[in-house]
C-alpha positions as CSV (number, residue, x, y, z in Angstrom):
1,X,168.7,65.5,124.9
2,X,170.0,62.5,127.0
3,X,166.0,60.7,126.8
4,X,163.8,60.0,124.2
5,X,161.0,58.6,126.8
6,X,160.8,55.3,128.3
7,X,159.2,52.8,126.7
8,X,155.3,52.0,127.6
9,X,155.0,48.3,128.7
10,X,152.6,48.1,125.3
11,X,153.5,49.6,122.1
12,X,149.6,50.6,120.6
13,X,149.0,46.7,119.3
14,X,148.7,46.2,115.3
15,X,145.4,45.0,114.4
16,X,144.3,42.7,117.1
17,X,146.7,39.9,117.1
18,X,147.9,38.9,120.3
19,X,151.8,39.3,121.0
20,X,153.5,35.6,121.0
21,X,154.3,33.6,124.0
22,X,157.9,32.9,124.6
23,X,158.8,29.2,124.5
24,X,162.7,29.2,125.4
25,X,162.1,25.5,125.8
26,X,161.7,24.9,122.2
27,X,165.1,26.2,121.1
28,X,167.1,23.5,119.9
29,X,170.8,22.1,121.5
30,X,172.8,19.4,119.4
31,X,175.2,17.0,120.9
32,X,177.6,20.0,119.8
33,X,176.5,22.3,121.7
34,X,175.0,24.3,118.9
35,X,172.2,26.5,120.1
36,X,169.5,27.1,117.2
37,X,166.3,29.2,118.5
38,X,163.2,29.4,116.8
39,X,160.3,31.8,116.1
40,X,157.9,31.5,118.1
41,X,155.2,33.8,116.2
42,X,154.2,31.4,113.2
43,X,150.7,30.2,113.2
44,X,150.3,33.3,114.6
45,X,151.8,36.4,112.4
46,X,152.6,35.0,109.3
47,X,151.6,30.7,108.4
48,X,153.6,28.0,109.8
49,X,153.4,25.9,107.1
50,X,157.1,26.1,105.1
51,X,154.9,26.2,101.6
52,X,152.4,28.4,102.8
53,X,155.2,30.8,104.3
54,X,157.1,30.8,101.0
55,X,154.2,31.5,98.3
56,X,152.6,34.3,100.7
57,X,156.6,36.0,100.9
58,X,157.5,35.6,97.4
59,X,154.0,36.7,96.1
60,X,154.7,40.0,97.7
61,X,157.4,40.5,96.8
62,X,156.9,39.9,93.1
63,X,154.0,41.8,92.8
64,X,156.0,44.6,94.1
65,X,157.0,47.0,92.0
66,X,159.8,49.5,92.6
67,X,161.9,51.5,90.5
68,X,165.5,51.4,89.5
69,X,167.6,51.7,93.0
70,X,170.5,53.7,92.4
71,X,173.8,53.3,95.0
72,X,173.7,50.4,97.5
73,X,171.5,50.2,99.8
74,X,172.7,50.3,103.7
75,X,169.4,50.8,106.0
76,X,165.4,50.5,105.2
77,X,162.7,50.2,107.3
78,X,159.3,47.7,107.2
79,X,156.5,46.9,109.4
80,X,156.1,43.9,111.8
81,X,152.2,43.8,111.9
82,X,150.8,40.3,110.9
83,X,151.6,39.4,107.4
84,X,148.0,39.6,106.1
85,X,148.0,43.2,107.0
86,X,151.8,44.6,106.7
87,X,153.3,42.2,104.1
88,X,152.1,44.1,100.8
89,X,154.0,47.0,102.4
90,X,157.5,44.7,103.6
91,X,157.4,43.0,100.0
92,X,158.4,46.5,98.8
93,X,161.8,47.3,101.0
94,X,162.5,43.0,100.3
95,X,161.9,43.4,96.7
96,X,164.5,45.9,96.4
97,X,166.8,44.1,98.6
98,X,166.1,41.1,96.2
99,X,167.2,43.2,93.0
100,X,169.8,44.6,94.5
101,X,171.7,41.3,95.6
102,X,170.9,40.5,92.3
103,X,173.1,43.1,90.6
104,X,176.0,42.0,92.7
105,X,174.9,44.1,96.4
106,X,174.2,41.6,98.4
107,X,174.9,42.4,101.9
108,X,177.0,40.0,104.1
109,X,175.2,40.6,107.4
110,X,171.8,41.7,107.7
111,X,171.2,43.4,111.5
112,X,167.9,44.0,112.1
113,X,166.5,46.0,114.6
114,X,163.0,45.3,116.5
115,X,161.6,46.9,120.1
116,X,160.4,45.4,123.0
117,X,156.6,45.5,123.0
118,X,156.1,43.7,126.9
119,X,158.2,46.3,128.9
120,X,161.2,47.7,128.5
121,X,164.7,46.8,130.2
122,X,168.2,48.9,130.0
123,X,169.9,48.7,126.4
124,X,169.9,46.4,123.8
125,X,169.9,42.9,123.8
126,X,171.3,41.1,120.9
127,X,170.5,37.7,120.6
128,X,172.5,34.8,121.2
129,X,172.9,31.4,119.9
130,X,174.3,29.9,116.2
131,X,171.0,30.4,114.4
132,X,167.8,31.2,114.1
133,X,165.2,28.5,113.0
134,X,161.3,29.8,110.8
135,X,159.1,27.6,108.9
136,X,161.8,28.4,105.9
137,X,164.5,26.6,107.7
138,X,167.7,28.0,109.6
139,X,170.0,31.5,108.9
140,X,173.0,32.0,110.9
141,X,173.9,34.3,113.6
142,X,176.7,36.7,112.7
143,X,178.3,35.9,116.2
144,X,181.6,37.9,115.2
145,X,179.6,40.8,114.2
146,X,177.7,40.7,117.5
147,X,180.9,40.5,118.9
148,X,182.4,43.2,117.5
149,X,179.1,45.1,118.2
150,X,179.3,44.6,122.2
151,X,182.9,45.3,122.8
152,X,184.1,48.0,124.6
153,X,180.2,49.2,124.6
154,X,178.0,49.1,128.3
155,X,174.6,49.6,126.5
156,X,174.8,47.1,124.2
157,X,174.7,43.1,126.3
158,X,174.1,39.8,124.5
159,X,170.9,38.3,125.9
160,X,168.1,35.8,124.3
161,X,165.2,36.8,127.0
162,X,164.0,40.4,125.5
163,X,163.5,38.0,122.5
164,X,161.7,35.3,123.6
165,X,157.8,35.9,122.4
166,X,158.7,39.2,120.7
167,X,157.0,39.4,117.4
168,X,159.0,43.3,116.0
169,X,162.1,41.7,114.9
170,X,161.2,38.1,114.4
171,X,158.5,39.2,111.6
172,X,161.2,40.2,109.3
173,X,163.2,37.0,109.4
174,X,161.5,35.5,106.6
175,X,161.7,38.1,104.7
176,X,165.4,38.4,105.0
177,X,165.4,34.4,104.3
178,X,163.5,35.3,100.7
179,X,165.2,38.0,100.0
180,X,168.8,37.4,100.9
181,X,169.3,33.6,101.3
182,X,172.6,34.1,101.5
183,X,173.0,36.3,104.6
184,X,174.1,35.8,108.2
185,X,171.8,38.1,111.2
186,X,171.9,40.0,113.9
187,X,169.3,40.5,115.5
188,X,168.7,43.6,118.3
189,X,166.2,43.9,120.7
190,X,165.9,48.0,122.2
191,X,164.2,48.1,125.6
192,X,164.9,51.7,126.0
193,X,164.7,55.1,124.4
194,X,168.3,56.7,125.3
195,X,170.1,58.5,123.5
196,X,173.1,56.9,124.7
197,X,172.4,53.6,123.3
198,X,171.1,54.8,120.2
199,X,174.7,56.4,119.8
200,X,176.7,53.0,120.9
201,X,174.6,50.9,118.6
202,X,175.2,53.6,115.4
203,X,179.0,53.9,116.0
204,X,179.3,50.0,116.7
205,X,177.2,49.5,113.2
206,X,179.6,52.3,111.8
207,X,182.4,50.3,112.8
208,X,180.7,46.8,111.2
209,X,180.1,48.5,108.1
210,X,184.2,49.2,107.8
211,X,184.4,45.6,108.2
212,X,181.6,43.9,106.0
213,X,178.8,44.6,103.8
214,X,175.7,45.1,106.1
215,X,172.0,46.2,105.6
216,X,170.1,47.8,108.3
217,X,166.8,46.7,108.7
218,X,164.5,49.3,111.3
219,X,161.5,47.2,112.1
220,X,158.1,49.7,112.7
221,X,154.3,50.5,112.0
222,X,153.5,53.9,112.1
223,X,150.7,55.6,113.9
224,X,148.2,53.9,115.6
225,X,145.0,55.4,116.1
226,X,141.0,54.7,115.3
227,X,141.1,58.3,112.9
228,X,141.8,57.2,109.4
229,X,142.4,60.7,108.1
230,X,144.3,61.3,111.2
231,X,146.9,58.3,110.8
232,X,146.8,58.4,106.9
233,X,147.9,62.6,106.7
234,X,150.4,61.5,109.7
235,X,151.9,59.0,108.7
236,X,152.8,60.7,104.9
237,X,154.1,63.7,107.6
238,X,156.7,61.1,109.3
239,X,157.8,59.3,106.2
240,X,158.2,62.7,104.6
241,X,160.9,63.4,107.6
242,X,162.4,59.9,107.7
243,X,163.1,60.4,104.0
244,X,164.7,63.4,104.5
245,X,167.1,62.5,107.3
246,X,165.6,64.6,109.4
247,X,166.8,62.8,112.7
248,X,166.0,64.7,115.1
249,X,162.5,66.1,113.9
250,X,161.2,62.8,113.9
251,X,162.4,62.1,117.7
252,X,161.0,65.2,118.4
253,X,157.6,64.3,116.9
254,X,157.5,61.5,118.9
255,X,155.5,60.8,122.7
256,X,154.2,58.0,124.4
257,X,150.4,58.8,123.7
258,X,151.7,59.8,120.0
259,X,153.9,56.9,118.9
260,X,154.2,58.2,115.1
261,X,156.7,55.0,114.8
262,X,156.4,52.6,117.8
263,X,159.5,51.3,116.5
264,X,161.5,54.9,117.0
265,X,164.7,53.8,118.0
266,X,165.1,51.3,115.3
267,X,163.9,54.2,112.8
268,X,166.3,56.7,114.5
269,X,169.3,54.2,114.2
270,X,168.8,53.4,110.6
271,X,168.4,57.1,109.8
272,X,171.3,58.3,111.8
273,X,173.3,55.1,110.4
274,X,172.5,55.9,106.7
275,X,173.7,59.5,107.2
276,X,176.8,58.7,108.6
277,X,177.7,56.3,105.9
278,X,176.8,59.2,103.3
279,X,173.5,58.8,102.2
280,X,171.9,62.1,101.1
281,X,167.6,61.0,101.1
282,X,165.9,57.9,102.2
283,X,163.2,56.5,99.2
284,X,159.5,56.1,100.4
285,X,158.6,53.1,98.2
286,X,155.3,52.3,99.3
287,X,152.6,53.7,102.2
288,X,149.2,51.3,103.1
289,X,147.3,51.6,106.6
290,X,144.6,48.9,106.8
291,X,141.9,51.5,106.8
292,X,142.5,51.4,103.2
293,X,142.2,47.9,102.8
294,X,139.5,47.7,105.0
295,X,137.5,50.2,105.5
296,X,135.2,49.0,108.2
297,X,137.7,49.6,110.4
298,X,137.7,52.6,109.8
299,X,136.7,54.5,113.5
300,X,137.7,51.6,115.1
301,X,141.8,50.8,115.0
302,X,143.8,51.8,111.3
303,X,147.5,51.2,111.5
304,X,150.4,52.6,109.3
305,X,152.7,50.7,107.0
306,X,155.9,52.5,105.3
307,X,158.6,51.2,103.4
308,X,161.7,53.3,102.9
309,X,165.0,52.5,102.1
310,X,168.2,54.6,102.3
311,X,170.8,54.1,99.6
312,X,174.5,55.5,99.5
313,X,176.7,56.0,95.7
């Protein structure tokens, strides 16, 4: 298999909140030539407001509860759906980040790993610059690990305009701010479903992870469809396979009119990742759609939420 599919122009939208607008303007260049850019989705996806940001992370995170991780964890995946909808569900895959740098396994790098939801383009596009500024304040590009990441690899291309207005990787930011204070990002864009970038990007991450300690983040909702029964027993289906490993059944389970992850090739790449640096399972540690939440909506547009994370001994 050489294709997955080609991205649609428009993943199935989560919930009715308009995709940011890109702003390139607003990114930030000192006297120094230091380039900072900023998120353009607060006020929008999650509040702008530093305090408000900050309460709204941390109280979901702390009222997650997870059990006792085992191993280190190298890969997870959360959803990128506005915070008033998906952030229960990321709290849980942050809180056992959070625990885990807490007992000494922090990660030096965290590369996370969003789609393009406005059309797709050839490759991956990391982005550029020296940070990257939310309501929380700034975290630093890895720029050596992006580095290493591109070299000797055609599919992979550093390039700030996939990411400009792009909501799937930007929504974990502050979560990564919360969780891990400490760590440096990377942050990649997919504008394609081939097979031959999915397998640059895994043996470049391979190749990071010999270097530095580095967390995975795959940024996705699941299914997206007006059906409640129909997204709630699909979605337990995928994470039941993502948990497994089972790579190429959930690629396979995949379509363009049944996007059972809309991210897929950031799922894929932290699956395949996780099995190459020896994990054995992935741990489903929490499932919400917002037809349980709310269920007016119910008939009308319910959206999966999964948080899974992949640990190795």
């Amino acid at each position: 298999m050489t294709r997955f599919a080609t991205i649609p122009a428009l993943c199935a939208f989560a919930l009715l909140l308009s995709c940011a607008r890109g702003n390139p303007e607003g990114d930030m260049k000192s006297e120094d030539k230091r380039i900072v850019r900023r998120v353009h989705g607060a006020g929008r996806w999650f509040p702008g407001d530093e305090k408000d940001l900050s309460r709204m992370i941390n109280t979901f995170i702390e009222s997650a509860k997870v059990p006792e991780i085992r191993g280190r964890i190298v890969a997870g995946i959360a959803p990128h759906a506005g915070y008033v909808f998906s952030g229960k569900t990321a709290g849980y895959t942050f809180r056992a980040l959070k625990d885990a740098a807490a007992s000494g396994n922090a990660p030096e790098t965290v590369v996370v790993l969003g789609l393009s939801h406005r059309g797709g383009f050839s490759g991956i596009a990391l982005m550029d610059g020296d940070a990257l500024a939310t309501p929380l304040g700034e975290v630093a590009l890895d720029n050596e690990a992006a580095d290493l990441l591109v070299k000797g690899r055609d599919r992979i291309r550093r390039d700030y305009a996939p990411h400009a207005g792009e909501h799937s990787a930007e929504n974990e930011i502050p979560f990564v701010q919360a969780a891990l204070p400490k760590a440096k990002l990377v942050v990649a864009m997919f504008g394609d479903h081939e097979k031959t970038t999915l397998d640059q990007l895994v043996a470049g991450l391979n190749e990071l992870a010999a270097k530095k300690k580095i967390f995975v983040i795959a940024s996705t909702d699941l299914l997206h469809d007006p059906d409640y029964d129909l997204v709630s027993t699909t979605d337990r289906i995928t994470l039941k396979k993502i948990a497994a490993l089972e790579v190429k059944d959930v690629a396979s389970s995949w379509s363009p009119g049944r996007q059972v992850c809309c991210g897929l090739m950031p799922v894929l790449t932290a699956m395949q990742f996780a099995r190459d640096q020896g994990s054995k399972a992935g741990q489903v540690l929490y499932y919400r759609n917002n037809g349980d939440d709310d269920p007016s909506s119910r008939g009308n547009w319910v959206v999966g939420y999964g948080s899974v994370i992949f640990t190795v001994e």
